[in-house]
C-alpha positions in Angstrom: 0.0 0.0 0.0 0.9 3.7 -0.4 2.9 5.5 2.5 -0.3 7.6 3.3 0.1 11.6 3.9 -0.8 13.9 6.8 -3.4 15.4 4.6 -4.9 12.7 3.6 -5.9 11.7 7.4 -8.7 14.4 7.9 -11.0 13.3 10.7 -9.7 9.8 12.1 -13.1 7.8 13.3 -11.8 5.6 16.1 -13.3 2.2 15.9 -13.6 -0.8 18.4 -12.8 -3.7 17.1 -15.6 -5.2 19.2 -17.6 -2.9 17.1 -20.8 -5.5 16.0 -20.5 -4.3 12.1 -16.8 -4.2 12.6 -16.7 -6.3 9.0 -18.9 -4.0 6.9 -16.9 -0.5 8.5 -13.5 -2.2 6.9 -15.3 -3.1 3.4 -17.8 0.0 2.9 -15.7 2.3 5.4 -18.2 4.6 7.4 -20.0 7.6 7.1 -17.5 9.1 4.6 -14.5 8.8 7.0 -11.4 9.4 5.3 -9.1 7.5 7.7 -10.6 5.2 10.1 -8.7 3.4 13.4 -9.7 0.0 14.4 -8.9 0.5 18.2 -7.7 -3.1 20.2 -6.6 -1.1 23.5 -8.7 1.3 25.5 -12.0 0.6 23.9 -11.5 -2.4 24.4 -11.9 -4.1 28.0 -9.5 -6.5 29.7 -11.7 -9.4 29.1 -12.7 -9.0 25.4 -9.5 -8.4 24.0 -7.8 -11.9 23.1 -11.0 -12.4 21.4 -11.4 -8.8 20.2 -7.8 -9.0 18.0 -8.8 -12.6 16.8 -12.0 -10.9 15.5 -10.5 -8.2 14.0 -7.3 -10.4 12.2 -9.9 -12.5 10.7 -12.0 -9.8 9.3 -9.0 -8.0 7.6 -8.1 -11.5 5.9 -11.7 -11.2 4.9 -11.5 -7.3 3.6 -11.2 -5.6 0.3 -7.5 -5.0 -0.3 -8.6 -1.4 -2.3 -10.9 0.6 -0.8 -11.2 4.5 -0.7 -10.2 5.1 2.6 -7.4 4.6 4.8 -7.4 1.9 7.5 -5.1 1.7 10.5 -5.0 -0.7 13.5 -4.0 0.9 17.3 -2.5 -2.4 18.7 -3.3 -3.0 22.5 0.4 -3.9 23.3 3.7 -5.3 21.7 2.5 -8.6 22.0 -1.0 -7.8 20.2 0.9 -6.2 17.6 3.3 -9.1 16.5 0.4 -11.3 16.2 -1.2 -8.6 14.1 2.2 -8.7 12.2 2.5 -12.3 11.9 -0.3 -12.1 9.4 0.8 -11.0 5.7 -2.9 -11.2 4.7 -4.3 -9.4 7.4 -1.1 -6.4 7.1 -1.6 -6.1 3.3 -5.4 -4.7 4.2 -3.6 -1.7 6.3 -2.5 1.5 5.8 -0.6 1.9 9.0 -0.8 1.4 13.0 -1.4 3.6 15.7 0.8 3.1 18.2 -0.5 4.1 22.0 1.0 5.2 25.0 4.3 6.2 23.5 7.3 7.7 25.3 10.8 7.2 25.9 10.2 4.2 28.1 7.9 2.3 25.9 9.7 3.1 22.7 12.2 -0.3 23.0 9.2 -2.4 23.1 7.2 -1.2 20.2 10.6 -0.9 18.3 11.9 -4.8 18.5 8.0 -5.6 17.3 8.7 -3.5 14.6 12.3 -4.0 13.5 11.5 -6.8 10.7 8.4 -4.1 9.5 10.9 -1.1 9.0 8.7 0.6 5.9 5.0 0.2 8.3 3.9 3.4 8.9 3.2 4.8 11.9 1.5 7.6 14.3 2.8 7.3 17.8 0.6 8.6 20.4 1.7 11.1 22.8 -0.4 10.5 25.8 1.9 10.2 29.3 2.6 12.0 31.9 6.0 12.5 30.3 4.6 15.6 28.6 3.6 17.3 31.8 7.8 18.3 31.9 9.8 19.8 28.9 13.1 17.5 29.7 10.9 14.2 29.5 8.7 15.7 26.4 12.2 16.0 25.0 12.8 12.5 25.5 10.0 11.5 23.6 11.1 13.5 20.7 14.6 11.5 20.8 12.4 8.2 21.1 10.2 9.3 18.2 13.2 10.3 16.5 15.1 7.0 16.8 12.0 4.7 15.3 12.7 3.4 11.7 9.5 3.4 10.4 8.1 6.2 8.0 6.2 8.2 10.9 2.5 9.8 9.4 1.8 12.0 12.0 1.8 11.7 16.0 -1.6 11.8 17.5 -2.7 13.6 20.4 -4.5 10.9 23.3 -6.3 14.2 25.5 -8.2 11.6 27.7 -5.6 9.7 28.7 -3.5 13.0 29.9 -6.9 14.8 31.4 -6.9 11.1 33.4 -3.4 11.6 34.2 -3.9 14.7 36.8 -7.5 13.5 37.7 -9.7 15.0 35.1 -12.5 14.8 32.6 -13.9 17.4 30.2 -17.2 18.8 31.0 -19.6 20.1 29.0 -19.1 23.3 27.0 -15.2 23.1 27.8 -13.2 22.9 24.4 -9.7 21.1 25.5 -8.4 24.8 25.2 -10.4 25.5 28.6 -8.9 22.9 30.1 -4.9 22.5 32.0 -4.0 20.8 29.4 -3.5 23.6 26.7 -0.2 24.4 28.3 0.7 20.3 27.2 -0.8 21.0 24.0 1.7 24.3 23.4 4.6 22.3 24.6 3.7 19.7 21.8 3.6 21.9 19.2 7.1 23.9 19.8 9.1 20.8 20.8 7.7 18.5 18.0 7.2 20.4 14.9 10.2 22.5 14.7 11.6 18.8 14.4 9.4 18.2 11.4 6.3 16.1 12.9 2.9 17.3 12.4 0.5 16.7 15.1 -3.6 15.2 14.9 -5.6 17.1 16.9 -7.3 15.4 20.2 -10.8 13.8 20.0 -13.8 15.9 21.8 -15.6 13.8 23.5 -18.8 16.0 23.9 -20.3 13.9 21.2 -23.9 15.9 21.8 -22.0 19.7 21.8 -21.8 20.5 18.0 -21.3 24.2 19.0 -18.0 22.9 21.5 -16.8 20.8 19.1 -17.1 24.1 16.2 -15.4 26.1 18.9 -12.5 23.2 19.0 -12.0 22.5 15.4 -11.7 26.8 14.4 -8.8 26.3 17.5 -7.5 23.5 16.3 -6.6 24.9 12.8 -5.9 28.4 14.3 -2.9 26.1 16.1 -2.2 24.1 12.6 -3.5 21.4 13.1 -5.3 19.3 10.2 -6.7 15.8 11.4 -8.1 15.0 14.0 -9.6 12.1 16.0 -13.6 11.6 16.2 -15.1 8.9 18.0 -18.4 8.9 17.0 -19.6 9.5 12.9 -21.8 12.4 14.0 -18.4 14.5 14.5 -17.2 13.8 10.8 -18.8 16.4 8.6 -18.4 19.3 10.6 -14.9 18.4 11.0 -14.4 18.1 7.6 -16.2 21.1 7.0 -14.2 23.5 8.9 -10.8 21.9 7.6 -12.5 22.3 3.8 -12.9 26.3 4.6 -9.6 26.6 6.2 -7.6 24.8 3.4 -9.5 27.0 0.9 -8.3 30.6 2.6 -5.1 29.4 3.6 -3.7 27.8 0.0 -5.0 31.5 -1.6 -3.0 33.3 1.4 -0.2 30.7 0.8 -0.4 31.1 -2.9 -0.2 34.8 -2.3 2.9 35.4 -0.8 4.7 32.5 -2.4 3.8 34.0 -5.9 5.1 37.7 -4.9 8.1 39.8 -4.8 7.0 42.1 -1.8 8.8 42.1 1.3 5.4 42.7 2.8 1.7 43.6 1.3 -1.9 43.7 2.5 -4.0 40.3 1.4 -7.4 40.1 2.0 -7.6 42.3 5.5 -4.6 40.8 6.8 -0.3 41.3 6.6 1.8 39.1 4.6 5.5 39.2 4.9 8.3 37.6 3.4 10.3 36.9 6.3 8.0 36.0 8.6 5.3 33.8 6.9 7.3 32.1 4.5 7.7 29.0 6.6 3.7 29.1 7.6 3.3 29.3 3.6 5.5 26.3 2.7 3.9 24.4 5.3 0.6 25.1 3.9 1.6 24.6 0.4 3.0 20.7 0.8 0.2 19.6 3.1 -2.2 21.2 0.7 -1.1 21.9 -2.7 -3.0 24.2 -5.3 -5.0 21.5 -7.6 
């Protein structure tokens, strides 16, 4: 399969794989999702899961090889994922894996499951208490950095690090109004000057449309462009907002990378040279002019 692109992820739809039409979601996809996650680890309990990754091997055997949509498994643990890797016809239906929980200290374990799969893609998920403190958050960047495999993006688990100091979103609270939008800054400045992009976390105030708006225009104000839903109802007004951003931004991007001016006025707003030329590349290769 083709090494998928950041852009190409849009809004992830997080799966069970104890999902009861877990075998029509992998062949027909699911409301228009553009990348979907078939989740083994925490939506899945203790007791189902031996019979939850038997389920879901067995129904990738059973999938469509081509389908238009991208379709990536989150192994439970090491040991779920070299059983998942043990089976060519059940990798071949997979565009990558989501790997949970990763930091410095879990790195060597999902690594040696990995080493005989070097071109696999992957999105690590950043979700420990290691990214409370800039030295360990560092150390997560050298563990990401010292993976083989082609790395898509690196996901963003919110829950898990709201769980971390005792919390849960309420309603109305966009993760912005929460203590973790410090975590969230320290992501983007330690990660992506090193040339990762980041998905945005899932809002899990599935009945909140107007939250999750508010979330998605702060999202993209903070560059990001995926993000995770976990329920379908989230998908089209995630997509929406990313369509409308991508739109203004490639014109603005477009703009200045087309002119000669050091800086000019475009559409209300200051573009200049030396400043937003990196912002303008950026936007340019994850969304190109058609």
């Amino acid at each position: 399969m083709a090494y998928p692109r950041y852009s190409e992820l849009g809004a992830s739809l997080y799966v069970p794989a104890t999902h009861k039409s877990l075998e029509q979601i992998l062949a027909l996809g699911c409301h228009n999702a553009r990348s979907i996650i078939l989740c083994t680890e925490d939506a899945v309990a203790p007791h189902d899961a031996a019979w939850a990754v038997h389920r879901l091997i067995n129904a990738l055997k059973a999938a469509p090889i081509d389908v238009p949509f991208l379709r990536f498994v989150r192994p439970r643990n090491p040991f779920v994922l070299r059983q998942l890797l043990e089976s060519t016809d059940a990798l071949s239906r997979i565009n990558g894996l989501v790997v949970p929980k990763f930091d410095d200290t879990t790195m060597p374990g999902w690594r040696e499951a990995l080493d005989h799969h070097p071109a696999l893609a992957i999105m690590p998920t950043l979700e420990t208490p290691s990214l409370f403190r800039e030295d360990t958050a560092i150390a997560t960047l050298r563990a990401v950095e010292a993976l083989c495999n082609p790395i898509i993006a690196l996901r963003i688990g919110a829950n898990d690090l709201l769980g971390a100091i005792g919390l849960k979103r309420q309603p109305g609270q966009t993760i912005y109004d929460t203590p973790l939008r410090s975590t969230l800054e320290r992501l983007i400045t330690i990660f992506r000057p090193a040339g990762f992009e980041l998905t945005a976390p899932v809002c899990d105030l599935i009945g909140e449309p107007e939250t999750l708006s508010r979330e998605v225009a702060q999202d993209i104000a903070w560059g990001f462009y995926s993000k995770t839903c976990v329920h379908p109802a989230q998908l089209a007004l995630v997509e929406e907002h990313f369509a409308q951003a991508i739109t203004s931004q490639q014109q603005q991007s477009y703009a200045l990378l087309n002119s000669s001016d050091a800086v000019f006025k475009y559409n209300g707003q200051m573009l200049e040279t030396t400043c937003h030329t990196n912002w303008a590349q950026r936007t340019a290769s994850l969304h190109p002019i058609p």
